[in-house]
N, C-alpha and C positions, 0 to 999 in steps of 0.2 A: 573486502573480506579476507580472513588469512588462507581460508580452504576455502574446496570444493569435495563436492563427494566423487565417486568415483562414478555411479551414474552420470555427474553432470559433466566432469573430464571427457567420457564416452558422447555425451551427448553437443558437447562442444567439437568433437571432431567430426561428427555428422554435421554440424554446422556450420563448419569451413569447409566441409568437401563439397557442401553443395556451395558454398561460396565461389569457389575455384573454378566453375562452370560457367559457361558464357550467359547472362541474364537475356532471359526473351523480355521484349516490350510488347503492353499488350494483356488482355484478357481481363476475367472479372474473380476476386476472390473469396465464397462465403464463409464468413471467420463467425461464430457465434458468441452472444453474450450469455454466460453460465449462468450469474451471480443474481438474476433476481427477473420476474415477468413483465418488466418495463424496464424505463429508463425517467427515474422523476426527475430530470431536467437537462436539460442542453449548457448550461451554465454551468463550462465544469468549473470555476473559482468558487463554486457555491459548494460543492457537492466530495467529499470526503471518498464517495462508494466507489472503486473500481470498477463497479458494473459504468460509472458514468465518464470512469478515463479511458476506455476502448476509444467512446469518437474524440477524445483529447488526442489519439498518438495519432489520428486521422487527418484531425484539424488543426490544431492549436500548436504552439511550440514554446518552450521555456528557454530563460537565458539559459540553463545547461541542459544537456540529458545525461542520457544512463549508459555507459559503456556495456554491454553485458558480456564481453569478451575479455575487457581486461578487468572487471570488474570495479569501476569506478566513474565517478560524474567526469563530465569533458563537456567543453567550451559547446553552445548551440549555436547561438545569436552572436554570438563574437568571433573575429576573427582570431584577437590576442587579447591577453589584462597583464595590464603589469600590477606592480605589487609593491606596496612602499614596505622601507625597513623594518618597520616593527610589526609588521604584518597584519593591520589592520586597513587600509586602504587599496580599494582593487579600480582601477582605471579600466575598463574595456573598450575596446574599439570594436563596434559595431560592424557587422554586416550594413555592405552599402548595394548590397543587391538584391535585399530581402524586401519583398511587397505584401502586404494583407491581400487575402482574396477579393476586395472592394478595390484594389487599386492602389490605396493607398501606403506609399512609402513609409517601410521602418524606421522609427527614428529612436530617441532616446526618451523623448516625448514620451512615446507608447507603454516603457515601461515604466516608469514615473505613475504614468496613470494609472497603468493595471497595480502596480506597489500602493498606492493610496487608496484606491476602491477597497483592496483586500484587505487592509492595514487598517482599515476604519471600523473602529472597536464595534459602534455602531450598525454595521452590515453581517458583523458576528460571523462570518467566513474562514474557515476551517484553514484555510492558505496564512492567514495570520499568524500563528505561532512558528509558521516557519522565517517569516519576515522577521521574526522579534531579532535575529542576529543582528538588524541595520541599526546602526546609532541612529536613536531617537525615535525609534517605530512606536516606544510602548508610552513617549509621552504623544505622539501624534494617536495612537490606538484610543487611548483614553480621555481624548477631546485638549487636553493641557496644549500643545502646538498645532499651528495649522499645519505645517507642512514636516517632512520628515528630513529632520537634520540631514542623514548620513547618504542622504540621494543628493547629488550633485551635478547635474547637468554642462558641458564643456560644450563641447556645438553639439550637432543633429547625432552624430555617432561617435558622439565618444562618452561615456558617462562613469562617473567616480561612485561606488559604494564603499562607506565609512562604517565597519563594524563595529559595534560594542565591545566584541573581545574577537581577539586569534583565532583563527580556524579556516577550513575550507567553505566558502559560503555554495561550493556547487553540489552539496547534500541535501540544505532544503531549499535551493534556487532551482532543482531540475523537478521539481515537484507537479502536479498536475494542476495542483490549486493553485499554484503560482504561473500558469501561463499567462503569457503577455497577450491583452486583446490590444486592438488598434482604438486610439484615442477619440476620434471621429464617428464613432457606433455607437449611438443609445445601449447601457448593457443592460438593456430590458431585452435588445432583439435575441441578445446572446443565447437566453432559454428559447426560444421560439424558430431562428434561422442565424448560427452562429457564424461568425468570419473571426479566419485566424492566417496564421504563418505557415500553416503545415503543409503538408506534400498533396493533398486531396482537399476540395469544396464540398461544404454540405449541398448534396441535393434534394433530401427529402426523408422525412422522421415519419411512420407508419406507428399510432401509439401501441405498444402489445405488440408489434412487429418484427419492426428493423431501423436501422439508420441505414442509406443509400447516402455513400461520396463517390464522387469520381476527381479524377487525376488534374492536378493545377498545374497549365503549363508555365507558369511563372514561377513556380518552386527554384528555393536558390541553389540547389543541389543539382547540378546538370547530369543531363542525363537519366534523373531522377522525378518523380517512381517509377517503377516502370510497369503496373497493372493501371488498368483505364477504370476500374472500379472496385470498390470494395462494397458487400454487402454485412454490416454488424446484426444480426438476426438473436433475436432474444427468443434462448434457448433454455430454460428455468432445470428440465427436468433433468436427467443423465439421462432415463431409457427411450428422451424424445433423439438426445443427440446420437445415442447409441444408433438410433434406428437409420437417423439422417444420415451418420460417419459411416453405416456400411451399405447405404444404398447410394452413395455416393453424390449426395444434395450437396454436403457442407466437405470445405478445403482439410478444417483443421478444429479438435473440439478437443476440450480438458475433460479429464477421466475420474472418476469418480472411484472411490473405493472398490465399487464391484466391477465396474468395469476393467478398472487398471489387472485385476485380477484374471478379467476373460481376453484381454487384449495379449497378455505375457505370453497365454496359454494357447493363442490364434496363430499359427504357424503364418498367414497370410496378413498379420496387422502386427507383431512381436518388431517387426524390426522399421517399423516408422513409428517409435516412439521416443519423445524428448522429455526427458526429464529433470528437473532441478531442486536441489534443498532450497526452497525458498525460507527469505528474512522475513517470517510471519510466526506471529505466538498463538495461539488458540487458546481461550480463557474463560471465565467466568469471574467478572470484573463485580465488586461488592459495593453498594450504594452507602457511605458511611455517612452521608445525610439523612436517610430514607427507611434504614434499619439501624435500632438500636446497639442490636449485637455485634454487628461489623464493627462496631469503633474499637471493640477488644479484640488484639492481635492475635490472642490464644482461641478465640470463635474461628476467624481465620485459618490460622494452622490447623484449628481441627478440621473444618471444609476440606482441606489439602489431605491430612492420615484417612479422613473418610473415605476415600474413591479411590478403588481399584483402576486406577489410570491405564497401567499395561495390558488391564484384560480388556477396556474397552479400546485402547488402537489396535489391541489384536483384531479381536470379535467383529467390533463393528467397523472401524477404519481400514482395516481389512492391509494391517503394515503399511500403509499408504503416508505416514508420516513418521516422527520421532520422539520419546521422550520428552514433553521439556521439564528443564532443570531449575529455570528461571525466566524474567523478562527476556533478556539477550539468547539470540537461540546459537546456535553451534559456531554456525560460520563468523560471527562477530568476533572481533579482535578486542573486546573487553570481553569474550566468555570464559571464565573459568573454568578449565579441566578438570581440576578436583574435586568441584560442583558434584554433589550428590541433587538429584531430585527426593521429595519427599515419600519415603515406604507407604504402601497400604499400610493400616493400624489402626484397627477399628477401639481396640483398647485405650491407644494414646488418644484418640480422637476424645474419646468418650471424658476420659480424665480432664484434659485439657477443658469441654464444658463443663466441666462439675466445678473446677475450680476458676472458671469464669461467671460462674452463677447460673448457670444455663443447662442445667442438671437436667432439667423437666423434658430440657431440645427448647427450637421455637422454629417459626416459618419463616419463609420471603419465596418469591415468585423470581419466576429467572425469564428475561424479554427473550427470545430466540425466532431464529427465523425456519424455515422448512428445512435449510441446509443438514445435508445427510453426514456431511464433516463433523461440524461446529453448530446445528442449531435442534431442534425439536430433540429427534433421533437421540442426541446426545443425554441430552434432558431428560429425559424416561429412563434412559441406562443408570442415570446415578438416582434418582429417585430411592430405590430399595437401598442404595448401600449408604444415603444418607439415612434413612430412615431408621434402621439400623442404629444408628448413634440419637438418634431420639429427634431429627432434624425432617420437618415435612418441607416440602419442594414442590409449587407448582409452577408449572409452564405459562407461560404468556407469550401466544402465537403472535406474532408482526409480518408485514412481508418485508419480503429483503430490502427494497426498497428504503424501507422507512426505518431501517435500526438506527443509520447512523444519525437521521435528524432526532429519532426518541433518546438517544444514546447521549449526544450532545446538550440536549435538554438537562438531562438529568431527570427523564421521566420512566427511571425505573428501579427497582428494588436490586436486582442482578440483571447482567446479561450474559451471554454467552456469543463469545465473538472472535472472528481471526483479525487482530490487527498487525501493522505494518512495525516491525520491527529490528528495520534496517534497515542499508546497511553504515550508517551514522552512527554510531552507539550515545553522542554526545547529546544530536537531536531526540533519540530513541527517551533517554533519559530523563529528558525534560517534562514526560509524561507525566512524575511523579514528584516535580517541583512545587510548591506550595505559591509559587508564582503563576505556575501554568491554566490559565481558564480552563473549568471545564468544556466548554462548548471549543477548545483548541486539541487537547486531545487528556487532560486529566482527568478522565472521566469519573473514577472514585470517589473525586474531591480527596485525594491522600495528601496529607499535611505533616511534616515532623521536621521540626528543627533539624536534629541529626545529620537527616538525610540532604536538606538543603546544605547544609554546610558541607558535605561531601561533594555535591553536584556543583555549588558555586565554585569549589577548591578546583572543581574540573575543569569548567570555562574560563580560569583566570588562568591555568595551567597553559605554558606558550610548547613544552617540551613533548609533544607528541607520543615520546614512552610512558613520562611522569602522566600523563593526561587519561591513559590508556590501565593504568593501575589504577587509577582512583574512581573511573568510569567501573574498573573492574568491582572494585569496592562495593561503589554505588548500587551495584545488580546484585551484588551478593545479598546487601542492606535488605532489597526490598524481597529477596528470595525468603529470607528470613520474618520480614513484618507480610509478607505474603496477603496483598491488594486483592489479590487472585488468587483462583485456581488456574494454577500451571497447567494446562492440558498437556498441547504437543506444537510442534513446531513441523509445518506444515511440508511434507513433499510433492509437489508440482508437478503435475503427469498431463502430457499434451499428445495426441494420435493426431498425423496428419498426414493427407495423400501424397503418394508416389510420387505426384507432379508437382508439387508444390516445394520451391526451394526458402531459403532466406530465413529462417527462424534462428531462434537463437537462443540457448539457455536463459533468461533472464533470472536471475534470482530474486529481484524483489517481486516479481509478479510476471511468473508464466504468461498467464495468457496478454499481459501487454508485447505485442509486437511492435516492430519499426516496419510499418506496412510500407512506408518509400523503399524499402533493402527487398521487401517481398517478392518471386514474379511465379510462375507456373510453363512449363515445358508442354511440351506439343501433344503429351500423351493423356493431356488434360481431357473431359468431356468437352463435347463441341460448343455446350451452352456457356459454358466458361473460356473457350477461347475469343 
């Protein structure tokens, strides 16, 4: 990303300092899952929610992860890649110290296999559109080849991936739906009792509960992790965490609009707070199979002049995020600074339907889930100021759970959603390719020539400035044909105890930590030491 905010600046120095401190080994840490009152599956290759990559950073590990320091993907599973001339061939040398939690040695095998389980158009798995970068994913996806050209196997640890076009593949290789299972595991057990790479063994899934891991002494990171237990506790409400974070149940809990608000104002909780601009859009995505009206861009735009955007992240988001302007949110190095977001204009709004034929208004239902951000809450706040332009609006409650498989379907009129919108701008982009499945993450079904022709111009582009203007382009496009409504672009707010060291700004997702970096100081309560 080009920036950071000056909260996350601040908050990145809170995270080296506790770095700089001697880790204790040792003790247990209750981290909570926010995002929804279960966990619908242990098979994170299946599952899109980051309610279901908490036990991903627990268990599982991808050829890359997330740098959240320097802000960028870096090498997991590998030791090095080399890199042929024209920059489409990447040779890795494997980790030869790396074991699954069954015993079983990493090899190159393993990801071979986890790339064609997800890659199999057939198994419909949200990790596939990040795959699509491998030569020949999308004729193996769609049954035309058995196997996929661009994987290339050399011996046990060493393996060649052949891209389609130029670019960094550790954008969507360090992904959660792309973790690598071990070859040797029925992944039926994966949903039920997972084995992975990662720093901690599943021990035990509590449904409506928690997920319990503890510490794998065979992790390839010596020395490493150094807590003996993590407990992931499914935590739905804010005022359930509010209540657990000041009685001192849970380590570390993300903060909600009102809280972030009473936590600034707590003389005793203001200065163990982490915060970060995360690369996430909050939206109201429009079904242009589903509703007639959506297919007219000016229906659209009017959606967008209808809604008092800024009164509702005042009012109800309580300043806890930003503006947004467009798909790409700040931090992105395709966002345009001279980007205006769209004015309230209940007038233009209004024009806009008349001369779209839509004079009368008409309806659609928007899928939401309870979230107090992005789901019901929001829903109700625009209701009158659509209404207003002659547009009726009803809610369609889901639980969090289940948006992104209704979402993926395409079983809905609207939804209202935070997705993931970084920090790749190239991968980001692809959302709105007329190539992109929906059930991979095009979820509108949005189609326009145009636009494809701006976004291919992109991926053929080897010049990383030249690539970065036309990615710019490309966001400006769909700001303008506007898929959505622009909400905000989400600020990240985490409260966590005194004892508790190792966190890190993450920007694409606060609450995913590197629980191996984690540990907790002597001042802990006793039940956690």
């Amino acid at each position: 990303m080009k920036s950071l905010s000056l909260a996350a600046m601040l908050s990145l120095g809170v995270a080296s300092a506790a770095l700089a401190q001697e880790p204790r080994h040792g003790g247990t840490f209750n981290f909570t899952a926010p995002y929804g009152s279960s966990f619908s599956t242990l098979d994170t290759q299946a599952s899109p929610n980051i309610q279901e990559h908490f036990l991903t950073f627990a268990i599982h590990r991808s050829l890359y992860s997330w740098d959240s320091i320097g802000n960028k993907p870096v090498l997991e599973l590998a030791d090095s890649v080399d890199v042929s001339d024209d920059g489409l061939t990447y040779t890795y040398h494997l980790k030869k110290n790396a074991v699954f939690h069954n015993d079983k040695p990493f090899t190159a095998d393993d990801i071979i296999f986890s790339y064609k389980r997800i890659g199999l158009g057939s198994n419909a798995l949200p990790g596939a559109s990040y795959l699509n970068i491998i030569k020949g994913m999308a004729e193996y996806n769609s049954g035309a080849a058995p196997e996929i050209e661009g994987l290339k196997k050399i011996d046990d640890h060493t393996l060649a991936i052949t891209l389609s076009a130029a670019g960094n593949p550790g954008y969507n290789l360090m992904e959660a739906t792309t973790s690598i299972y071990p070859s040797n595991v029925d992944v039926a057990q994966q949903a039920i009792k997972p084995v992975g790479l990662g720093a901690f063994v599943f021990k035990e899934h509590v449904p409506g509960s928690q997920i319990v891991v503890e510490k794998f002494d065979k992790y390839y990171e010596e020395g490493k992790p150094y807590l003996d237990r993590v407990n992931i506790i499914v935590m739905a409400e804010g005022s359930a965490r509010d209540v657990a974070f000041r009685n001192k149940e849970i380590d570390a809990s993300i903060l909600g609009p009102v809280q972030y608000s009473e936590y600034q104002a707590d003389p005793a909780l203001k200065d163990h707070i982490l915060e970060v601009a995360e690369t996430f859009t909050r939206n109201i995505g429009f079904s242009q199979t589903q509703v007639e009206a959506f297919k007219d861009k000016r229906v659209r735009q009017a959606v967008n002049y209808a809604i008092n955007s800024d009164l509702i992240i005042q009012k109800l988001v309580k300043n806890k995020a930003v503006r947004a302007v467009g798909w790409l949110p700040v931090g992105s190095p395709a966002f345009d600074d001279s980007a205006k977001p769209y004015p309230y204009d209940p007038e233009k709004a209004k024009a806009l339907l008349k001369e779209a034929g839509y004079e009368n208004g008409f309806e659609f239902e928007v899928t939401a889930t309870p979230n107090e951000s992005w789901g019901v809450p929001i829903v109700e706040a625009i209701l009158p100021m659509l209404k207003q332009v002659g547009i009726t609006v009803r809610p369609r409650p889901v639980e969090s759970a289940a948006l992104g498989g209704t979402v993926s379907s395409g079983n809905f009129q609207a939804y209202i959603w935070s997705n993931l919108t970084g920090p790749d701008p190239l991968t980001v982009m692809r959302c709105f390719w007329s190539k992109t499945a929906q059930s991979a993450c095009n979820y509108t079904n949005y189609s326009n020539p145009e636009y494809d022709k701006i976004y291919e111009a992109a991926r053929a582009e080897k010049d990383p400035a030249k690539q970065t203007e036309l990615l710019k382009q490309a966001n400006n496009f769909i700001q303008e044909e506007a898929p959505v409504w622009f909400f905000n672009y989400n600020k990240a707010v985490m409260a966590y105890q005194p004892w508790v060291h190792g966190l890190v700004p993450n920007a694409t997702e606060l609450a995913l930590q590197p629980y191996e970096d984690v540990w907790i100081d002597d001042t802990a309560p006793a039940s956690r030491k």
